[in-house]
Structure formats: structure tokens, C-alpha cells
N, CA, C and O of each residue as an XYZ file, in Angstrom:
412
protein
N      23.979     70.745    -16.860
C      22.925     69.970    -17.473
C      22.869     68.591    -16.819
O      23.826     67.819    -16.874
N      21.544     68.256    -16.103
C      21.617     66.710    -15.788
C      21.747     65.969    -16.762
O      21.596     66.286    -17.942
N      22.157     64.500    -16.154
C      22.053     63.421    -17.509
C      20.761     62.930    -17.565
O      20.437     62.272    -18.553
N      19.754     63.190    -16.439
C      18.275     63.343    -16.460
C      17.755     63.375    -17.931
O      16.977     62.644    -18.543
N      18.456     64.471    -18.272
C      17.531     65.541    -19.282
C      18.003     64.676    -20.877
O      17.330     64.941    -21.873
N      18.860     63.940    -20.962
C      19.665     63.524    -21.780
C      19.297     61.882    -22.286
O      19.404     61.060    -21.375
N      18.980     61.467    -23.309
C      19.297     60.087    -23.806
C      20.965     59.935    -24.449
O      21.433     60.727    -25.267
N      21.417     59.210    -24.102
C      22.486     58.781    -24.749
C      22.850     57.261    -25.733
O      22.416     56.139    -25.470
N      23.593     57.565    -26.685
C      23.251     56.357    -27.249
C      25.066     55.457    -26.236
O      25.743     55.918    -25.316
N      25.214     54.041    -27.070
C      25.928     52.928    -25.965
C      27.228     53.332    -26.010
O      27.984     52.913    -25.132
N      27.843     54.420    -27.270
C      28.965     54.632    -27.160
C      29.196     55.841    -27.109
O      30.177     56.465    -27.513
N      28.120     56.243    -26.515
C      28.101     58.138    -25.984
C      28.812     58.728    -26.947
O      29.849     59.370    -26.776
N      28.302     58.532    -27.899
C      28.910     59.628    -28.953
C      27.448     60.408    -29.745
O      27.742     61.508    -30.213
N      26.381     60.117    -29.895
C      25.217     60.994    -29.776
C      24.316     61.381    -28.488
O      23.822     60.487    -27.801
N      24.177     62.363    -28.274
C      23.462     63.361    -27.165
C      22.219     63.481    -27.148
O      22.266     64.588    -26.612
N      20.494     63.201    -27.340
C      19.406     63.387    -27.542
C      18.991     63.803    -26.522
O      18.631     63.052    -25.616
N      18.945     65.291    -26.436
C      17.414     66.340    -25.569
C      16.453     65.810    -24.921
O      15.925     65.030    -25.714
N      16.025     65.781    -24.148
C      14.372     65.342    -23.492
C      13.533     66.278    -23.554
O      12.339     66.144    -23.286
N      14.094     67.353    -23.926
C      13.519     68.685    -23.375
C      13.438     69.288    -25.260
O      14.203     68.860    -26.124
N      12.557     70.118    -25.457
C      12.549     70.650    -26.689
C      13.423     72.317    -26.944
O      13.454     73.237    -26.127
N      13.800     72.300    -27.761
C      14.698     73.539    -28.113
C      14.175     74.718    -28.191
O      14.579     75.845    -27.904
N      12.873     74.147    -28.776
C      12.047     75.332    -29.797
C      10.666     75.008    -29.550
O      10.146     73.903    -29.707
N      10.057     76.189    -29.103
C       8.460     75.649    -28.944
C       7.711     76.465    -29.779
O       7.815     77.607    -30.227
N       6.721     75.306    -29.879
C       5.876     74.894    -30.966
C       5.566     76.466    -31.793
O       5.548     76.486    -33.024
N       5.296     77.926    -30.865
C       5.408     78.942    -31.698
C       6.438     79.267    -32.368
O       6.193     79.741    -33.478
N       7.991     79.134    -31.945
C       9.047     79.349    -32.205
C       8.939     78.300    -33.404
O       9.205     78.975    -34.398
N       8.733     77.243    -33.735
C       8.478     76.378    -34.603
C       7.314     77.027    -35.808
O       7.656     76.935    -36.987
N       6.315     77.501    -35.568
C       5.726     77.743    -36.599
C       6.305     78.862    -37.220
O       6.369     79.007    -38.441
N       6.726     79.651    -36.384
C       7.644     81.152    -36.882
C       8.613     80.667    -38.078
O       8.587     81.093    -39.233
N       9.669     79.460    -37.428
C      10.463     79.321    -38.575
C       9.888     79.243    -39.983
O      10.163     79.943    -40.957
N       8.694     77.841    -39.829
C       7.965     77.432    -40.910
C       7.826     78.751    -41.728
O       8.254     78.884    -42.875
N       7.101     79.831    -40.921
C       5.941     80.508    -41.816
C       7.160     81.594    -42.073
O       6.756     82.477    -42.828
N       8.525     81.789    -41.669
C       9.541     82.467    -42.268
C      10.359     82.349    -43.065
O      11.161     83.194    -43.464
N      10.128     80.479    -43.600
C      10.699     79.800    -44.492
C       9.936     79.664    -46.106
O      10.396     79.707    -47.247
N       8.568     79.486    -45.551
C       6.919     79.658    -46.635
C       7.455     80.788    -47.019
O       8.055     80.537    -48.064
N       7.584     82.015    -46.721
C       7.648     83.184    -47.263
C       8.427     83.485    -47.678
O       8.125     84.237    -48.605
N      10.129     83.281    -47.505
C      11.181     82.923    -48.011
C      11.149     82.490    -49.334
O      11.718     83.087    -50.247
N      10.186     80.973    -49.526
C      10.064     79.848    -50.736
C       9.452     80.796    -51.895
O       9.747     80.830    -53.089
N       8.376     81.660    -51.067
C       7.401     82.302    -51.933
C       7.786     83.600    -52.434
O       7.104     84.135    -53.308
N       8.848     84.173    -51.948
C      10.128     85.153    -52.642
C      10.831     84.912    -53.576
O      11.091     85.734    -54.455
N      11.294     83.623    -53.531
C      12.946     82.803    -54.155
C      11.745     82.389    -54.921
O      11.182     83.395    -54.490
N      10.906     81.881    -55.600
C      10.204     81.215    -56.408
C      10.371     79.341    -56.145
O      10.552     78.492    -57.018
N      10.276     79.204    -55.124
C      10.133     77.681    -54.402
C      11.006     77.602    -53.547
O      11.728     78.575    -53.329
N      11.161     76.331    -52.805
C      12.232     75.693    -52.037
C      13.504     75.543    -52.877
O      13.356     75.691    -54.090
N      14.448     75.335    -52.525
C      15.236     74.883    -52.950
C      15.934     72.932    -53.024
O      16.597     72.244    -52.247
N      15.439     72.749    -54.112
C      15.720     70.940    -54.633
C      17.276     70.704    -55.269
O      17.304     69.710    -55.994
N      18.464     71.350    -55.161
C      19.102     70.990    -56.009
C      20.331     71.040    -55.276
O      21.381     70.960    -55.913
N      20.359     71.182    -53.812
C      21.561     71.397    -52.848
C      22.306     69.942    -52.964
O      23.526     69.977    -53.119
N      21.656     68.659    -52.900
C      22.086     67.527    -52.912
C      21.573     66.305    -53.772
O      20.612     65.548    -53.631
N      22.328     66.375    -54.482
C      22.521     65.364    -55.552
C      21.982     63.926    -55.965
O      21.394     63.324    -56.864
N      22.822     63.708    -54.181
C      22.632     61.942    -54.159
C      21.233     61.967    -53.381
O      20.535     60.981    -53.618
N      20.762     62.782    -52.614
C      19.485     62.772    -51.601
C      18.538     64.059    -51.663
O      18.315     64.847    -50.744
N      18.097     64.080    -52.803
C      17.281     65.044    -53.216
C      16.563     65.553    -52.114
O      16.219     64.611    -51.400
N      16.172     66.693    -51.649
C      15.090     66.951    -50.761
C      15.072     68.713    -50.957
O      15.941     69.465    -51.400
N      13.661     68.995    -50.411
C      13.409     70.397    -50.490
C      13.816     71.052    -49.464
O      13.602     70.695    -48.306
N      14.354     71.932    -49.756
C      14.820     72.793    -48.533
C      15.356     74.100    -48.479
O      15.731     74.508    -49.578
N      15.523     74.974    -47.415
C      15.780     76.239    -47.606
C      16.705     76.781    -46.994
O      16.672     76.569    -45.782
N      17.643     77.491    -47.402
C      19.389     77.673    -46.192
C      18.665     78.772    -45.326
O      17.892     79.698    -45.570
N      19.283     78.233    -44.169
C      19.255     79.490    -42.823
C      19.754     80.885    -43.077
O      19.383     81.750    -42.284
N      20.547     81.228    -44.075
C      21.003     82.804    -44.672
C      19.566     83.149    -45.642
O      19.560     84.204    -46.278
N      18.545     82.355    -45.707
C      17.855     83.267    -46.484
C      16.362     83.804    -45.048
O      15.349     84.501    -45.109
N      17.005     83.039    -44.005
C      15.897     83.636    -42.646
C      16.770     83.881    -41.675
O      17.388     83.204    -40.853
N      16.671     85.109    -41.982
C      17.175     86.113    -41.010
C      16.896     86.237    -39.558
O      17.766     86.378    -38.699
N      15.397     86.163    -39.312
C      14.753     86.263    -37.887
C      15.307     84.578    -37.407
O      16.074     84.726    -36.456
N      15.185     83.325    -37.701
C      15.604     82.145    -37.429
C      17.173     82.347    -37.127
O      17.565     82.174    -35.973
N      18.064     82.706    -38.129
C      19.420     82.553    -38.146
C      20.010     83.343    -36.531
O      21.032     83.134    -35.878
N      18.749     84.374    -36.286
C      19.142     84.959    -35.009
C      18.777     84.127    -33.811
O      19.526     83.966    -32.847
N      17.343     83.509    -33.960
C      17.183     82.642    -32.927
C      17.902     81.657    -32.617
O      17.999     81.065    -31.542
N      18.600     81.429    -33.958
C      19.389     80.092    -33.593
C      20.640     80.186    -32.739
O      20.949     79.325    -31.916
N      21.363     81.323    -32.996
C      22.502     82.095    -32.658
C      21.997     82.092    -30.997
O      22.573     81.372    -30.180
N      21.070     82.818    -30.687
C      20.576     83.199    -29.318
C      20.900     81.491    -28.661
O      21.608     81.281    -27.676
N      20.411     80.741    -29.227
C      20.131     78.927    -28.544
C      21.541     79.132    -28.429
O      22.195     79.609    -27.502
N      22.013     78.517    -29.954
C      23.037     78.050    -29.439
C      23.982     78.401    -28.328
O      24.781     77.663    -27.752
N      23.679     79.937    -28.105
C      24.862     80.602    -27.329
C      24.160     80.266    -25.501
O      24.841     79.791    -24.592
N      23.014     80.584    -25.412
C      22.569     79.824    -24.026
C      22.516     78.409    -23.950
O      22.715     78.038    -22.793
N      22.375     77.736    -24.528
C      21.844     76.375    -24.374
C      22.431     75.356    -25.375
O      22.356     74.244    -24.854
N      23.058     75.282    -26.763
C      23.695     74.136    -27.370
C      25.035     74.105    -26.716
O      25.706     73.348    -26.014
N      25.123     75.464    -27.359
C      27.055     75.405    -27.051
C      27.643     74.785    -25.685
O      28.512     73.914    -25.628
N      26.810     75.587    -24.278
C      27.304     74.622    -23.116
C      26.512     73.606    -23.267
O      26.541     73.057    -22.165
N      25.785     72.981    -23.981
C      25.207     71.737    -23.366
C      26.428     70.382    -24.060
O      26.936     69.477    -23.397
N      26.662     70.709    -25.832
C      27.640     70.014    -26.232
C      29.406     70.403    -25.317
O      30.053     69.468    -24.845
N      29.833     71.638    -25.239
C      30.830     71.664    -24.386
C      30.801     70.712    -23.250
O      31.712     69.897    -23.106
N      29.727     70.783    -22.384
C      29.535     69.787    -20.797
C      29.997     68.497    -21.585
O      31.060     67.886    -21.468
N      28.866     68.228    -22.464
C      28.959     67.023    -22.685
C      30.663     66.166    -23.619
O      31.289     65.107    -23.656
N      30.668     67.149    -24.028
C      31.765     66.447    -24.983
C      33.178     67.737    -25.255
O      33.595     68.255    -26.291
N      33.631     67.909    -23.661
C      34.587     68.876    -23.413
C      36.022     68.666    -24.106
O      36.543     69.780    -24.053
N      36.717     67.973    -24.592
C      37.890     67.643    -25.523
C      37.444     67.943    -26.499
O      38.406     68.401    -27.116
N      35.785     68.072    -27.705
C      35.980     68.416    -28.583
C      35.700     69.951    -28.599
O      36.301     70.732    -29.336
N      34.645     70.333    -27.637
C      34.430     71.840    -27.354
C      34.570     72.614    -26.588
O      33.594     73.269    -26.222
N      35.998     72.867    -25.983
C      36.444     73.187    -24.611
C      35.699     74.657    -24.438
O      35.641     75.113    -23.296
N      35.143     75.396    -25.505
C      34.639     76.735    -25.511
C      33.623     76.995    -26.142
O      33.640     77.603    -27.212
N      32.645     76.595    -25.601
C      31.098     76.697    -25.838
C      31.011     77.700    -26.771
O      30.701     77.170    -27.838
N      31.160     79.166    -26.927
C      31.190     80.278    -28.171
C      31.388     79.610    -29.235
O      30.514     79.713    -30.095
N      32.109     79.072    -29.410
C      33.229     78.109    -30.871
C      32.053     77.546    -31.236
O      31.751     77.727    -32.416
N      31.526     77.105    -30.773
C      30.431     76.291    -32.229
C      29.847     77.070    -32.668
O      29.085     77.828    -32.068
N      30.192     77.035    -34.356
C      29.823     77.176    -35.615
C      28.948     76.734    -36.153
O      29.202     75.605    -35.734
N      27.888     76.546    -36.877
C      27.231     75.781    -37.625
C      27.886     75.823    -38.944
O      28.774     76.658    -38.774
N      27.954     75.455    -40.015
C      28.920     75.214    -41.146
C      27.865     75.393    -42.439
O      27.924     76.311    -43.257
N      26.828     74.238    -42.431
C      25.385     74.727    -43.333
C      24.413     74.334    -42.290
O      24.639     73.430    -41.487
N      23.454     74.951    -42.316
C      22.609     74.593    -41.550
C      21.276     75.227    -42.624
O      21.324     76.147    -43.441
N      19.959     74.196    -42.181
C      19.079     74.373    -43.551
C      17.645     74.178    -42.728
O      17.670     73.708    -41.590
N      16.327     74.585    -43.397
C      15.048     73.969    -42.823
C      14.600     72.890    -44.325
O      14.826     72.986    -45.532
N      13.916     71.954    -43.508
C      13.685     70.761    -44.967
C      12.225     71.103    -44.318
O      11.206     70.601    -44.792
């Protein structure tokens, strides 16, 4: 990965893309797999966080997303954070997401 492609902030500890992850169809897909999701479950979900209320919907209830994401991460996050930040991710596979959500 060039550092081209990359903003960094002054103490290189955040990484910002130049390049987009997900295009704009891949983007509406999630949306309109999340809408339909909301419209199953009987809304979004408001009650995950306490102190910072917001609507939102977990990645285990979108299935087609949870795969796309899997696909990224495994071409394109995992080595891009490994390159970048090799002491914490010496093995690109290893990243996990832990919760991961659409707001």
C-alpha cells in the first residue's frame, strides 16, 4: 500500500483511506439490507448504548454485509492495517471485528 493512498494523523496512530472501501452500490446494498432488517425486527435498534443513544443495527442481523465485510477485510483491511501497524498485527487473518454495527 502506498503512503500516497493514506492520510495520517501527527502521531501515526490513525490511518485514513483516500480511496473508498465500498462503492456507492455496495453502499446502498448495505442500507437497503439494513431497511429490511429494521422492517423485520420491528425498528432499528436504540438501546445498545446508554450514554450515546443512536439508532442502529448489528452486522449479525445482515448476513449478505457480514460477508462482504469478511471478503474486505481479508483482501484489503487486514493487510492494509498489518503494513501499516505490523507490531500490533503481524497477521493480517487475525483481525476480528469484536461489534461492528450500521447507524
Amino acid at each position: 500500500f502506498a503512503d500516497a493512498d493514506f492520510m495520517l494523523s501527527p502521531d501515526d496512530n490513525v490511518c485514513v483511506s483516500r480511496m473508498a472501501m465500498f462503492s456507492a452500490e455496495e453502499c446502498a446494498a448495505v442500507i437497503a439490507e439494513a431497511e429490511a432488517a429494521a422492517l423485520a425486527d420491528g425498528g432499528w435498534s436504540t438501546t445498545r448504548h446508554k450514554l450515546h443513544p443512536a439508532a442502529d443495527m448489528p452486522l449479525s442481523r445482515l448476513p449478505n454485509t457480514c460477508k462482504r465485510l469478511g471478503e474486505e477485510m481479508v483482501a484489503s483491511l487486514g493487510p492494509l492495517l498489518s503494513a501499516r501497524y505490523p507490531s500490533l498485527l503481524p497477521d493480517p487473518l487475525a483481525l476480528l471485528p469484536v461489534d461492528a454495527f450500521i447507524v
